[in-house]
C-alpha positions in Angstrom: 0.0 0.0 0.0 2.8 2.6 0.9 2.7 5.2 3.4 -1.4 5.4 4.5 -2.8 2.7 5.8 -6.3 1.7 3.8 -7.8 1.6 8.1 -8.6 6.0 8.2 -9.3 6.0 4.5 -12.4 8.0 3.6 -13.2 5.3 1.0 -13.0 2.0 2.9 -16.2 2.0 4.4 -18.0 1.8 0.6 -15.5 0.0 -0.3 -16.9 -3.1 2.2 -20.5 -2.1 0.9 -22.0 -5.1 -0.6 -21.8 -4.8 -4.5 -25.4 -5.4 -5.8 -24.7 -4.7 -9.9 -23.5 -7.7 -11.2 -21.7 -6.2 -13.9 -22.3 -2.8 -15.6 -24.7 -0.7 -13.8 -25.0 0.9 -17.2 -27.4 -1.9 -18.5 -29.8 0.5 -16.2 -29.5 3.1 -18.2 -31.8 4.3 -21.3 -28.7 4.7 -23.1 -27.7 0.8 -23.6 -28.8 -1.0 -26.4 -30.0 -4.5 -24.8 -29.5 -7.5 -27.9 -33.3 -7.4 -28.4 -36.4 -4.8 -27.6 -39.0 -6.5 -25.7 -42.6 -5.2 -27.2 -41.1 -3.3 -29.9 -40.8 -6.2 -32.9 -43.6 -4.8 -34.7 -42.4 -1.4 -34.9 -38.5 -2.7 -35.9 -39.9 -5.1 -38.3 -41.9 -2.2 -39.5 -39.1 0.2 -39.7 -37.2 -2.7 -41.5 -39.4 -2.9 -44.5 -38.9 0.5 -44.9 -34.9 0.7 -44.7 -34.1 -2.9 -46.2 -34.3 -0.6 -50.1 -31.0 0.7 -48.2 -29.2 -2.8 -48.5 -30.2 -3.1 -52.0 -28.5 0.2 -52.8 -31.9 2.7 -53.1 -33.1 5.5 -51.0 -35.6 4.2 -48.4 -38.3 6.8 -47.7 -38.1 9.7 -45.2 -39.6 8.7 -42.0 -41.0 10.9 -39.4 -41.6 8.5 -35.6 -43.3 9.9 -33.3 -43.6 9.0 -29.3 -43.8 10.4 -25.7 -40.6 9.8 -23.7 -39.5 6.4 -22.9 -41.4 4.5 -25.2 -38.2 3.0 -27.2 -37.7 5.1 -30.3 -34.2 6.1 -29.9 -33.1 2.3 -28.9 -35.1 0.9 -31.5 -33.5 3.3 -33.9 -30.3 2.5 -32.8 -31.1 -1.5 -33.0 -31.8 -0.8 -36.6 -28.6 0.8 -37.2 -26.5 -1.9 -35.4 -28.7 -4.3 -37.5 -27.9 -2.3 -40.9 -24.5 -2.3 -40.2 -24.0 -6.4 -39.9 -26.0 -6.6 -42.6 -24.2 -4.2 -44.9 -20.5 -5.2 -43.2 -18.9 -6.7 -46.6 -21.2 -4.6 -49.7 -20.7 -1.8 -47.7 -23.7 0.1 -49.6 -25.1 2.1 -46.4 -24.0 4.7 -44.0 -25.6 5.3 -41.1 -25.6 8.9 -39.1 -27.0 9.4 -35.9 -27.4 12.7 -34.2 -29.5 14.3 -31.2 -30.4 17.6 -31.9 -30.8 18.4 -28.4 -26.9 18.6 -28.4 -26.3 19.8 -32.0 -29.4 22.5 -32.4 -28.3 25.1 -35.6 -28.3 24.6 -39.3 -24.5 25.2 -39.3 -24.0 22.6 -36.5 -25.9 19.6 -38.1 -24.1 20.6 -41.3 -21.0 20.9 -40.1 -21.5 17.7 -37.8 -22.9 15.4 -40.5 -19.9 16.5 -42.7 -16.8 15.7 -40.1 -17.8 12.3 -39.7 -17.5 11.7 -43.9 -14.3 13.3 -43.9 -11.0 11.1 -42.0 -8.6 13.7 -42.9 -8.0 16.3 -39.6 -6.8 18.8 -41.3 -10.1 19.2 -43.9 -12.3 19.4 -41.5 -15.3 21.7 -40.7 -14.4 24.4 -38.3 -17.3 24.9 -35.6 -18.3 28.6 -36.9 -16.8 30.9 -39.1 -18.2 29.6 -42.7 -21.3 30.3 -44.6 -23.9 28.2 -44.3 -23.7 27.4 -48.1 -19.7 26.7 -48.2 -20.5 23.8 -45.4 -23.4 22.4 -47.7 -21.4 22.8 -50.3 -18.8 20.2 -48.6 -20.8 17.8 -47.7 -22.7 17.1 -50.7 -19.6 16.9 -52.3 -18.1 14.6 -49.2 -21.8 12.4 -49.7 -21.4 12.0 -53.1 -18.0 10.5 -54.1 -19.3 6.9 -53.6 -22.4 5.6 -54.9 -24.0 4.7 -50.9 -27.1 5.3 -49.0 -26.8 7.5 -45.9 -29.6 7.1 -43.3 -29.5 10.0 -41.3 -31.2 10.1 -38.1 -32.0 13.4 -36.4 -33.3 12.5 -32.7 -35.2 15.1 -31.3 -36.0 16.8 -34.3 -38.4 19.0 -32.6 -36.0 20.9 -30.6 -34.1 22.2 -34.0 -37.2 23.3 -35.3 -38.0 25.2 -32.1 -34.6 27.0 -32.0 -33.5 27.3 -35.9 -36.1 26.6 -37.8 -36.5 24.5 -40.9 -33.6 25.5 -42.8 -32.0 22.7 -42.3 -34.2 20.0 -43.1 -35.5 22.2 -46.1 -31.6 21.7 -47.7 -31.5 17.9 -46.3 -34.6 16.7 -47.3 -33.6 18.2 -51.2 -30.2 17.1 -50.9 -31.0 14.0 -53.2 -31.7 16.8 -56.3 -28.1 17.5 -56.1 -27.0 13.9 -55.8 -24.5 12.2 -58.7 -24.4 9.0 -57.0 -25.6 8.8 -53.5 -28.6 8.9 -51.9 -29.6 10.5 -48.7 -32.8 9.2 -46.3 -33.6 10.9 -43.7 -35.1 9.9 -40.0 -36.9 12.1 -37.4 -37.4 10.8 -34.0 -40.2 13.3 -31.7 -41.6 13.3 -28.8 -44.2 16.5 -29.7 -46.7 16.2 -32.7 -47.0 19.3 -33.0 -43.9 20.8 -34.3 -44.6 19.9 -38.2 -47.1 22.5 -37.7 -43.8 24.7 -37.7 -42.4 23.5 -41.1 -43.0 24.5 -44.6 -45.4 22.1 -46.1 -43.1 21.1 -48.7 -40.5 20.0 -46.0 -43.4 18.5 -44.1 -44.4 16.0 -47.2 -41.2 15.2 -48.2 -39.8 14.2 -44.3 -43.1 12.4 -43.5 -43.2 10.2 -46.5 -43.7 7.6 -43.8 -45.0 8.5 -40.4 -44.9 6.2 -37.3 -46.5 6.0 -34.1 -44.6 4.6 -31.0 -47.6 3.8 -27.9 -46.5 4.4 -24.4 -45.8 0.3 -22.3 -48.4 -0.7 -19.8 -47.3 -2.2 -17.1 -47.4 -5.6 -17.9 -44.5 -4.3 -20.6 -41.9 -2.2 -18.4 -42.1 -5.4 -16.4 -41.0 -7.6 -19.0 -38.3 -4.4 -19.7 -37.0 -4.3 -16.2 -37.2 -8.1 -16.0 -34.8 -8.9 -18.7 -32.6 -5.6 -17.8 -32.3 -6.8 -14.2 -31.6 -10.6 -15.1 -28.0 -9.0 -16.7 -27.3 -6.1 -14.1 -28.1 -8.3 -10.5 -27.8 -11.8 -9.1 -30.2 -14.2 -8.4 -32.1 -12.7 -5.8 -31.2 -9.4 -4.9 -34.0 -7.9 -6.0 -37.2 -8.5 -3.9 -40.0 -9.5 -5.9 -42.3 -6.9 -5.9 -40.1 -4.5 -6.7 -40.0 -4.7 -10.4 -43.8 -4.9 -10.5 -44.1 -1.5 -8.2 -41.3 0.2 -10.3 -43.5 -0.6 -13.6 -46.6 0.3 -11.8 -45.3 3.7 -11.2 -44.0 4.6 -14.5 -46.9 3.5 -16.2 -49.4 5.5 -13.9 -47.5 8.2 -15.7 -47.4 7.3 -19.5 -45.6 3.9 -19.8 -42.0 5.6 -19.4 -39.3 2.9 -19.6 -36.7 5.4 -18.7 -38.4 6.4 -15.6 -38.8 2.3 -14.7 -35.6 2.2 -15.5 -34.1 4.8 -13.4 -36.2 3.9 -10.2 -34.7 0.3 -10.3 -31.3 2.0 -11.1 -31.7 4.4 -8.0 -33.5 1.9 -6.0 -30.2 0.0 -6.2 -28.0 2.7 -5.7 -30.0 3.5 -2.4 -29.6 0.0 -1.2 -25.8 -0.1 -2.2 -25.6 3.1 0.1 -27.1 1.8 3.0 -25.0 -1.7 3.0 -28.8 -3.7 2.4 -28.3 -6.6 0.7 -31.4 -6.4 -1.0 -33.7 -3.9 -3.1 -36.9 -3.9 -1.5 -39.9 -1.6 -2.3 -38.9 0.7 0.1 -35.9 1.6 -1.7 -37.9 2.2 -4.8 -40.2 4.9 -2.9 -37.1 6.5 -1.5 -35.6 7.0 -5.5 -38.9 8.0 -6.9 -38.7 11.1 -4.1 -35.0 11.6 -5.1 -35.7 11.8 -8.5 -38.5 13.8 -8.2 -36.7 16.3 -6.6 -33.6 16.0 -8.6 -36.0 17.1 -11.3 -37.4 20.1 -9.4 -33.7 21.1 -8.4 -32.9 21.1 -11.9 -35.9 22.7 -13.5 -35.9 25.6 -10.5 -31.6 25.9 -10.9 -32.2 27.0 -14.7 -35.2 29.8 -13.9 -34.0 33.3 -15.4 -33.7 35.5 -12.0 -36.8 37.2 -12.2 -39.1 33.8 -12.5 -36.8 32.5 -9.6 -37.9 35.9 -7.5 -41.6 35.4 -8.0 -41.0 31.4 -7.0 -39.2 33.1 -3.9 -42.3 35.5 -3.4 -44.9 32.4 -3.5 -42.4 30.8 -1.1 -42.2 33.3 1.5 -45.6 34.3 1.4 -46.6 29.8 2.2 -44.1 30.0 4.7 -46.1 33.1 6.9 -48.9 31.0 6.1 -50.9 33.7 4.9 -53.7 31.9 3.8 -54.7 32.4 1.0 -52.0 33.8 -2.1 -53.6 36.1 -4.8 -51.4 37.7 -7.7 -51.8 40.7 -6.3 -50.1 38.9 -2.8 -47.0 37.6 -4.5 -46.4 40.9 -6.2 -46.4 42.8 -3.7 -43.2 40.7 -2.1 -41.7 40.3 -5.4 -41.8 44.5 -5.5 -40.2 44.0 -2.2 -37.4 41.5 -3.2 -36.8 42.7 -6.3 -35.8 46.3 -4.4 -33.6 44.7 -1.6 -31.8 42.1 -4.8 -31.4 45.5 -7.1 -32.7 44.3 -10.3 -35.5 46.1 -12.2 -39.3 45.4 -11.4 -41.2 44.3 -14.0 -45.2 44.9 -14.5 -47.9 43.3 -13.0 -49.1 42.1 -16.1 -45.5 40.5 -17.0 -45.3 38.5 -13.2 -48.8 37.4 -14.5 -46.9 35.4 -17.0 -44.3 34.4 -15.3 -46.8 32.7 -12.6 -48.1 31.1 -15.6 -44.9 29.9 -16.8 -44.1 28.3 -13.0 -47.3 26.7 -13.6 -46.7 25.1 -16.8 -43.5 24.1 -15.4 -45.3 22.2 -13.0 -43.7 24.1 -9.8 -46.8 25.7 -8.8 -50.0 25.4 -9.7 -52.3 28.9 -10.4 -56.3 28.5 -10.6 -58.7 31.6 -11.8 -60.7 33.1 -9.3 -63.7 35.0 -10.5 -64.9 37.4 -8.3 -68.1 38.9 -10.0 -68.0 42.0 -10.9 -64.9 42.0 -8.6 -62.6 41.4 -11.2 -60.7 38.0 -11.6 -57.7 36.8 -10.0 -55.4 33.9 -9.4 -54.9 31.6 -6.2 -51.9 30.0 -5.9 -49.7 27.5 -4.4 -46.8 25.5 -4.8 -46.4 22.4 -5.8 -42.6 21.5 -4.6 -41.1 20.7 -1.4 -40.8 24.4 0.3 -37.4 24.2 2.3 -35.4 22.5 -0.8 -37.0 24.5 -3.4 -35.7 27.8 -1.0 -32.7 26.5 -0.8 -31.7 25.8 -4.5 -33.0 29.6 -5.0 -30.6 30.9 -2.4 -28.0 29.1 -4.3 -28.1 31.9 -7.0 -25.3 34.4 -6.4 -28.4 37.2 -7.1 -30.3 35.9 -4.4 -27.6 36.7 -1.6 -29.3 39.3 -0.2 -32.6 37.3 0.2 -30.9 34.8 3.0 -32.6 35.8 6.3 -35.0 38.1 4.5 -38.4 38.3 5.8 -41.3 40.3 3.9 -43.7 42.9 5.7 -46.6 41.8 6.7 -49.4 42.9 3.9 -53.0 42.0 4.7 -55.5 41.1 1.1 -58.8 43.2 1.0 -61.0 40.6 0.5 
């Protein structure tokens, strides 16, 4: 060992902790591939019939897939392309691109990111900014078209590229093949919201949803078989209680059949246990991760507010902690006046905190509900809908909210 003794080391005490993953803890996570998709055949074969033209050297057709999250269209996706590329491993007729435009969410940047992977030489490569738009499209057309292949090219997310750069980009991909010597281009759009095609130009919208598919949230019968055959790989015999797996696919489906969240309860489940030196995952576990990752999610969501939205969360905050029965708008703006004076930034409208109380709401941190008051007028009543003390805390994390520490708001009584 050397010099310190393993006995005062901070680790050792984890270190004893009874290992419950078998192997990779990654198997847990929506990001692995498992050898086959339980429930999905129908959509893979379906996908299949579509993309097999690939292997015989034609353009499959464009296909737009559509899903809430969790329902297997990324890892079905992916299957295919795993699947393509054993098939296609000695005619090598098919290239397959995938890309999540969460991560990669301009024109230039799907351009440019799409091109790099054709090209092997460093030194040609796209630079991350700095060229026209046209130059880059310029390349890769070029870079596509010096061997007679099909490229599949998946765009995950689609939605969010549409929200933030519009259609540009799928415009030029989608009429790529008119430019095309020898190649052929097809091109695959995985959402989870219907309603962004609304956003395109209708000739982008025919040509990208030449085919159009439909991925149904799992019941719970389904997650089970998902979590069954995930756990069989990532635990011994036995460490997992049996009604865990059926609780853990109760709960996601009471939601919308999410096999990412059934996945990540199991996943935190064992991560509790691991923690607390159990040798088993037992259901109480799995009610201790759903509360972490509920609030991991609340944390996150309240951690990226712009500052004024996280001042009129602070105002609804202080004003549940007096207890002052109960909140009107006209209650929180008042103490977001207040805080807004003592933190130094400038105070927005009534009108504008309106919206931002209708933002919180939509973000599902507070809820807001019309109040009609005859000829009285109209206002809101609201309350939160996260845990007060933690929410507080992540707010008094922002370096703006320094001043707000200790701060307690004058009493102000509603006429009502």
């Amino acid at each position: 060992m050397g010099g310190g003794h393993l006995e005062d080391n901070v680790f050792k005490q984890y270190l004893k902790s009874k290992q419950l993953f078998r192997r990779n803890r990654e198997i847990l996570r929506p990001s692995y591939i498992p050898d086959e998709l339980p429930h999905r055949q129908q959509q893979i074969s379906q996908l299949a019939s579509v993309l097999v033209t690939a292997l015989k050297g034609e353009r499959p057709s464009n296909i737009l897939i559509f899903g809430k999250t969790g329902t297997g269209k990324t890892a079905s996706v992916k299957y295919l392309g795993n699947e393509i590329k054993k098939a296609d491993s000695e005619l090598n007729k098919v290239s397959f691109v995938y890309m999540n435009c969460e991560i990669v969410d301009t024109q230039y940047g799907v351009l440019q990111n799409i091109g790099n992977r054709l090209i092997d030489d460093f030194n040609e490569r796209i630079p991350f900014t700095g060229w026209s738009t046209e130059r880059v499209y310029n390349i890769l057309r070029d870079k596509i078209d010096e061997e007679k292949k099909v490229f599949i090219v998946v765009l995950d997310e689609i939605d969010k590229l549409v929200y933030k750069s519009g259609d540009d980009v799928l415009y030029h991909l989608s009429k790529i093949n008119d430019d095309l010597q020898n190649a052929r281009v097809s091109l695959i759009g995985i959402s989870n919201d219907l309603k962004f095609t609304e956003f395109l130009d209708p000739r982008v919208k025919s040509r990208l949803g030449e085919e159009k598919m439909v991925f149904p949230p799992y019941n719970a019968e389904q997650l089970k078989d998902i979590l069954s055959q995930r756990a069989a790989v990532a635990f011994d015999d036995g460490v997992v209680e049996e009604s865990v797996i059926p609780l853990c696919s109760a709960l996601a489906a009471q939601e919308h059949g999410d096999a990412r969240r059934a996945l990540d309860l199991l996943r935190v489940a064992a991560e509790i246990a691991e923690r607390n030196y159990d040798d088993k995952i037992t259901e109480a576990h799995v009610h201790k991760a759903k509360n972490k990752i509920e609030l991991d999610c609340v944390t996150e969501t309240v951690k990226t507010l712009p500052t004024q939205s996280k001042l009129v969360l602070m105002s609804i905050i202080l004003n549940e902690e007096k207890d002052n029965g109960r909140l009107t708008t006209g209650d929180v703006y008042g103490t977001y006046r207040e805080l807004s004076h003592v933190v130094g930034v400038s105070i927005l409208t009534q009108r504008r905190v309106t919206d931002l109380i209708s933002e919180l709401d939509m973000l599902g941190i507070i809820r807001a509900r019309v109040k009609s008051f005859g000829r009285g007028g109209r206002t809101k009543e609201i309350e939160s809908s996260v845990p007060l003390l933690e929410t507080k805390r992540v707010l008094e994390e922002d370096e703006m909210m320094y001043g707000l520490k200790n701060y307690k708001p004058k009493t102000q009584t509603t006429l009502m």
